[in-house]
C-alpha positions in Angstrom: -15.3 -5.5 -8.5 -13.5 -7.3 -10.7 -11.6 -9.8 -8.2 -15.1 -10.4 -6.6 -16.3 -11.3 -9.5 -13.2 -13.8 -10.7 -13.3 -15.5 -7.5 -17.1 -16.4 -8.3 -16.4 -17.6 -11.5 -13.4 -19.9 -10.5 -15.4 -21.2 -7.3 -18.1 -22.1 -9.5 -16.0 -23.5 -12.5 -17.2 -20.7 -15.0 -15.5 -19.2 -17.7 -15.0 -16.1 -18.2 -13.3 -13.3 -20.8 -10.2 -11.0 -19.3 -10.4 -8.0 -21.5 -7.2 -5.7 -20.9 -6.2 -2.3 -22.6 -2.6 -3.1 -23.9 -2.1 -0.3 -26.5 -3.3 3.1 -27.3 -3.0 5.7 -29.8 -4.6 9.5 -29.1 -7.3 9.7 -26.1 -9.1 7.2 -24.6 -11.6 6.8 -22.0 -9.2 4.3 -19.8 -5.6 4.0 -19.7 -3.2 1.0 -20.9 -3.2 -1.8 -18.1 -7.5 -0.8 -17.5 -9.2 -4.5 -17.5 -12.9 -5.9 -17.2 -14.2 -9.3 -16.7 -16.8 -10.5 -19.5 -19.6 -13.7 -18.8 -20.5 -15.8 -20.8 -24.1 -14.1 -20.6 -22.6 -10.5 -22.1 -22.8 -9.0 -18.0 -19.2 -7.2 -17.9 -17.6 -6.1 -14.8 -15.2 -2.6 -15.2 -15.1 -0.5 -18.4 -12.5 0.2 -21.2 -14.2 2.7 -23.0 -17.6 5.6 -22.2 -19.7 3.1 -24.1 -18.5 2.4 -27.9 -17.3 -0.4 -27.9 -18.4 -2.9 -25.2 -21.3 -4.3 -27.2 -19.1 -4.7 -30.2 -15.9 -6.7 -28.1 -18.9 -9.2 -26.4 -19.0 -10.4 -30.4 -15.3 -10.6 -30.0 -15.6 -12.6 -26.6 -18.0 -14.9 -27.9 -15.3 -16.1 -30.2 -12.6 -16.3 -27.8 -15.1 -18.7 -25.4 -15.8 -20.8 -28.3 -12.3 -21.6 -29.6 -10.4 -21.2 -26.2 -8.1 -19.4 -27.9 -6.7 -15.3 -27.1 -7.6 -12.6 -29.5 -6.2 -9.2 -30.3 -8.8 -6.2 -31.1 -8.0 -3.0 -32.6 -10.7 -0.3 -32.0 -9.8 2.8 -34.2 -12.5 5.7 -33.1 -10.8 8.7 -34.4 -13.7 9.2 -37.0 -16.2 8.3 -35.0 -18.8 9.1 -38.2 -17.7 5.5 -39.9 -17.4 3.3 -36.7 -20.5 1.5 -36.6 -20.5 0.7 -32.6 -19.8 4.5 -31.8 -22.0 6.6 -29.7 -20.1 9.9 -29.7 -19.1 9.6 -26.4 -15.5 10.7 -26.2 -13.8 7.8 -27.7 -11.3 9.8 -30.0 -8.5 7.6 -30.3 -7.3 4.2 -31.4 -7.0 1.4 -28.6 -5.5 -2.4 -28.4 -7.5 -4.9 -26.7 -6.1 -8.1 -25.1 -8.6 -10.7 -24.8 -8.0 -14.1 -23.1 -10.2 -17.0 -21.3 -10.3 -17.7 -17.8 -11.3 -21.6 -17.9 -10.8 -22.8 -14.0 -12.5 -26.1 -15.6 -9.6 -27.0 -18.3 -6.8 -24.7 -17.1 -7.3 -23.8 -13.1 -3.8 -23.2 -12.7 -3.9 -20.8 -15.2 -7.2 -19.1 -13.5 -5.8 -19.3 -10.3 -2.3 -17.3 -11.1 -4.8 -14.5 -12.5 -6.4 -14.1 -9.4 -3.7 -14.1 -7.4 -2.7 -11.5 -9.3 -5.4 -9.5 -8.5 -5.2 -10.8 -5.1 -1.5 -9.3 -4.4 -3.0 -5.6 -5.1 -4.5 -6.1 -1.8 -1.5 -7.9 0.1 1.7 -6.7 -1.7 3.7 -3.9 -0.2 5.0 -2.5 -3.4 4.5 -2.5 -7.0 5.2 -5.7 -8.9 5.8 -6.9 -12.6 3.9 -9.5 -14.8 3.9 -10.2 -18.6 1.5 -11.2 -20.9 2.9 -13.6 -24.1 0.9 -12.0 -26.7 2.3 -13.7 -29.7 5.6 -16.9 -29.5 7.4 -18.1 -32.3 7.3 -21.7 -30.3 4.1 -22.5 -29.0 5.0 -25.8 -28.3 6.8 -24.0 -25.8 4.9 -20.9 -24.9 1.7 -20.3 -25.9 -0.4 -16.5 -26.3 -2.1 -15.5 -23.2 0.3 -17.0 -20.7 0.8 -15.3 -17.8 4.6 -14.8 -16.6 4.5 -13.8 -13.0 7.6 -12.6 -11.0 9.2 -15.7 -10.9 9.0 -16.7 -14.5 10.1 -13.1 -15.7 13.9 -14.8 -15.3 12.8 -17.5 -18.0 13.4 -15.1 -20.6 16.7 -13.8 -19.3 16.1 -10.3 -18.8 17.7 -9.1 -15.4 14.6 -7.9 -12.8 15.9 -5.2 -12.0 16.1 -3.4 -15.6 12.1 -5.1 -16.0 11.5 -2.9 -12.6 12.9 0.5 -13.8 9.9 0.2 -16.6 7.6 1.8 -15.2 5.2 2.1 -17.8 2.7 -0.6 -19.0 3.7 -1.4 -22.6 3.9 -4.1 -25.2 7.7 -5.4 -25.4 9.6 -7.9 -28.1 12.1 -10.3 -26.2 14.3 -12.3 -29.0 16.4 -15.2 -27.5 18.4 -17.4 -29.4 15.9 -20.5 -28.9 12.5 -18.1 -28.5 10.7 -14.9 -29.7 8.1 -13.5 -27.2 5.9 -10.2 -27.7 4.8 -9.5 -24.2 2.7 -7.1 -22.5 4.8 -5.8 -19.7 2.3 -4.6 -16.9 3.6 -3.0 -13.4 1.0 -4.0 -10.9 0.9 -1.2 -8.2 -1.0 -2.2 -4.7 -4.2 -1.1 -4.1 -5.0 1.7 -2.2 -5.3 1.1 1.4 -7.8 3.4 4.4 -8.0 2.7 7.8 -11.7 4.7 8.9 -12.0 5.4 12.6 -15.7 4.7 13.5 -18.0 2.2 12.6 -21.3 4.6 12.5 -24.0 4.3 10.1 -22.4 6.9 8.1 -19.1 5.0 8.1 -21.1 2.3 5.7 -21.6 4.4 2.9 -17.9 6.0 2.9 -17.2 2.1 2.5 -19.1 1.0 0.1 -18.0 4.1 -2.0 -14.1 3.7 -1.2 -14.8 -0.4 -2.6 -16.3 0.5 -5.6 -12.9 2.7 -6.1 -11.2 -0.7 -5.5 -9.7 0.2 -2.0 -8.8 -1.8 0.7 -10.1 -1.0 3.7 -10.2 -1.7 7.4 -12.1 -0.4 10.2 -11.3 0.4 13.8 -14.1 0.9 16.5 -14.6 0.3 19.9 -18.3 -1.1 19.7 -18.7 -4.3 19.2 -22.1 -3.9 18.5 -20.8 -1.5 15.6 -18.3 -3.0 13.9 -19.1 -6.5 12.5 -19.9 -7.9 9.5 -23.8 -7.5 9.3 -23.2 -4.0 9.2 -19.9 -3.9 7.5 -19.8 -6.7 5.0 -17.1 -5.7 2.4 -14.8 -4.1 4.9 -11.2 -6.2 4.1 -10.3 -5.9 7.9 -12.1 -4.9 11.6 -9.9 -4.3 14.2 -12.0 -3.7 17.6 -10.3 -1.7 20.7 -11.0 -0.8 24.2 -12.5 2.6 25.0 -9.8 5.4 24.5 -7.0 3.2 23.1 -5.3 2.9 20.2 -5.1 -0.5 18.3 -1.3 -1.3 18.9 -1.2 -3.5 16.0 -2.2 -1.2 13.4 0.0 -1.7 10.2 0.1 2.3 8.6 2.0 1.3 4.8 1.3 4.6 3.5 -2.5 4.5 4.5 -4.8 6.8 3.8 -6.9 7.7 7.7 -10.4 9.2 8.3 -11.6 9.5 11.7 -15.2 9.7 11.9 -16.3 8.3 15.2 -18.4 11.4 16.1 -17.0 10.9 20.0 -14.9 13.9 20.7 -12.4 11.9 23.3 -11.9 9.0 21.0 -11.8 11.5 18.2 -8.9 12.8 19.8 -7.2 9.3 21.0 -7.5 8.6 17.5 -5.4 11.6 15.6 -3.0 11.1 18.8 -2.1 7.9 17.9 -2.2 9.0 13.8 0.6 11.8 15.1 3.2 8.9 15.7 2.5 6.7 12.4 2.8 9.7 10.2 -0.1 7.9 7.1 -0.2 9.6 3.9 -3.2 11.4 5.1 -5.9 12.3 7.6 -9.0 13.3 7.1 -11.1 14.3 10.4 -15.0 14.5 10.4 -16.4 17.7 11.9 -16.3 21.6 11.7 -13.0 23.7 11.9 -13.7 24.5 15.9 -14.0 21.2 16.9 -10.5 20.2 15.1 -8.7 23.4 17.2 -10.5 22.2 20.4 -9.0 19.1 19.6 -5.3 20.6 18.5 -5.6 23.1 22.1 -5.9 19.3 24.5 -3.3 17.7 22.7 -1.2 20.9 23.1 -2.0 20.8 26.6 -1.3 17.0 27.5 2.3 18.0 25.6 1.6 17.1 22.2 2.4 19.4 19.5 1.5 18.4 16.0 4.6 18.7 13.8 4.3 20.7 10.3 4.8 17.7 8.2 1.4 16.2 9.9 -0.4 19.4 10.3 0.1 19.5 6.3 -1.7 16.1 5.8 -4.7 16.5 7.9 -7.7 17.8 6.4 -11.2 19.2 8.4 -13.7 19.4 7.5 -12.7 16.0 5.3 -14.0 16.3 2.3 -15.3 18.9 -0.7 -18.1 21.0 -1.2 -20.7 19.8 -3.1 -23.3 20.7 -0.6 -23.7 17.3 0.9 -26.4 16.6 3.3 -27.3 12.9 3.4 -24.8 10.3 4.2 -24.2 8.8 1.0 -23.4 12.5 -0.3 -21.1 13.1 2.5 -19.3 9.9 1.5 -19.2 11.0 -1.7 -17.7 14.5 -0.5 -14.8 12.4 0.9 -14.1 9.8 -1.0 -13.8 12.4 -4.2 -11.3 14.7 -2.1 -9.2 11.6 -0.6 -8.8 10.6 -4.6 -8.1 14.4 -5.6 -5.2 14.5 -2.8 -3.9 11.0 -4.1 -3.7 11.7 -7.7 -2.5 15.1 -7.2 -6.1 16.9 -8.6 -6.2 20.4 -8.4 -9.9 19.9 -6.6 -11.6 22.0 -9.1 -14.1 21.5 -12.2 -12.5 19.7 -15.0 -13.9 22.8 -17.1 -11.1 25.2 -16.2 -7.9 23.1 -16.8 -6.3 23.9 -19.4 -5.1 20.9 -21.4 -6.8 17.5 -21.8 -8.1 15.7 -18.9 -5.6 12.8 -18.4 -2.6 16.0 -18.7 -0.5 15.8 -15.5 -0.2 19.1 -15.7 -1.9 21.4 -12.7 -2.6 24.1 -15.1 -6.0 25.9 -14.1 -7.6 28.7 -15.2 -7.0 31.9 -12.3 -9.8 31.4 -10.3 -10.0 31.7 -6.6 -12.3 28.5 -4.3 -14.4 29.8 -1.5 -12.9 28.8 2.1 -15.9 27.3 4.1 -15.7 27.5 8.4 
């Protein structure tokens, strides 16, 4: 992860390259705002493109660690034929690269605003804005590659509230009497956060799968045995209960849930409590009896599970790619929690009808197998 990664390098006074996708023309294999971290050793961490042009922007880096300064690179892959660095991989498009130093030796203010950056994905309840001075007709005053957080968004007189309704990650040209700034405007949305019920062996792998998709995550168990941080070291939180109790403190922000503690009583404690807090979803481990045995002793302790819940639970979690081992089951859920997030239609990418990044739900007729 990238923020792992950053924290390392400013911990250990090392520079480091911020490569960010500010621009692009056609298809691409990332979107506008996609970033990576480069070291000074070539080892990058996340990917703007299927391949073409990483070993072609280190060249690019290497400059920018040399002179300090930001850089701008223009990769234009539409005849793929003439680029020298392409490897037919998709790339069909033309795509603006914003490259900048992260020197936590020279400038460790600077460094440190960048992380926190990346740091408020995890702790921030909504979305938030940040600009990027790409080019300043006053450097004296201003210089490329500063970051403008939040705060210093006001500096250049534009009310927050019309910066909010841009949605959209784009590169913007604010004239003032006494400055010119081009800026990449970028809206920072929080990271996805889970809360998994059950700290199991098979619990580690659907976490270790859900981080390398950048989510938070935090785990509830009642074993203390379980749930620590030998077993679970990149869980974000770990809130231990009693035996058949629900942790009172849980914080549901439109959380994603997955109770998987393979105890049927503290399966059902679990999605009893989940009723009440109404997350964005819940995903339960186990066959489709199980979840109705489950359903038939809430009914009969009085709870009825309203529509609007019944709609977001899903069981058997996950989709069928014939998963056996742990790590495939994780894989099974982690691929249908992203499907429900980003609104997927949960079927092969070869019978949409469109290109790939098309919002548009538009599948060839085919009917999916329903699996007891």
């Amino acid at each position: 992860m990238i923020i792992t990664e950053l924290k390392k390098c400013i911990q250990n006074n090392q520079k480091a390259i911020l490569a960010t996708i500010i621009d692009k023309k056609g298809s691409s294999y990332r979107q506008v705002g996609a970033k990576s971290l480069i070291l000074l050793d070539g080892t990058t961490f996340g990917v703007l493109s299927g391949g073409c042009i990483e070993q072609d922007l280190f060249e690019h880096a290497k400059e920018v660690f040399e002179t300090g300064e930001p850089k701008e690179v223009i990769y234009d892959l539409r005849n793929d034929d003439q680029t020298p660095w392409g490897l037919g991989v998709g790339c069909n498009g033309v795509i603006t690269i914003w490259l900048t130093l992260i020197n936590p030796i020279e400038n460790r203010r600077e460094a440190e605003k960048m992380l926190d950056v990346f740091t408020r994905q995890y702790v921030s309840n909504g979305a938030f804005t940040i600009g990027t001075v790409i080019t300043s007709d006053n450097q004296e005053l201003i210089q490329p590659g500063y970051i403008l957080d939040t705060k210093e968004m006001d500096f250049v007189h534009n009310p927050m509230n019309k910066l909010n309704g841009i949605l959209k990650n784009q590169i913007l040209t604010i004239d003032e009497k006494a400055l010119e700034l081009t800026i990449f405007l970028e809206t920072i949305t929080p990271a996805p956060s889970i809360v998994i019920f059950g700290a199991g062996p098979d619990a580690l792998s659907l976490t270790n799968q859900l981080k390398l998709l950048n989510w938070h995550v935090t785990m509830v168990d009642h074993r203390p045995g379980y749930l620590n941080e030998e077993n679970f070291p990149n869980v974000d939180e770990m809130i231990l209960v009693p035996p058949r109790e629900f942790p009172n403190d849980l914080y549901l922000n439109n959380s994603y849930t997955v109770i998987m503690t393979h105890h049927y009583e503290q399966d059902l404690i679990f999605l009893k409590g989940l009723i009440q807090m109404e997350p964005a979803y819940i995903g339960l481990l186990g066959p489709k009896r199980r979840y109705e045995n489950i359903k038939s002793d809430l009914l009969r302790e009085g709870v009825l599970i309203p529509q609007n819940i019944l709609d977001k639970i899903h069981t058997p979690i996950g989709l069928d790619i014939g998963s056996e081992t742990p790590e495939e089951i994780a894989l099974s859920i982690a691929a249908e929690i992203m499907s429900f997030k980003n609104k997927g239609s949960y079927q092969p990418l070869k019978w949409k009808r469109g290109s790939i990044h098309q919002p548009s739900l538009e599948y060839q007729n085919c009917k999916l197998k329903e699996f007891v």
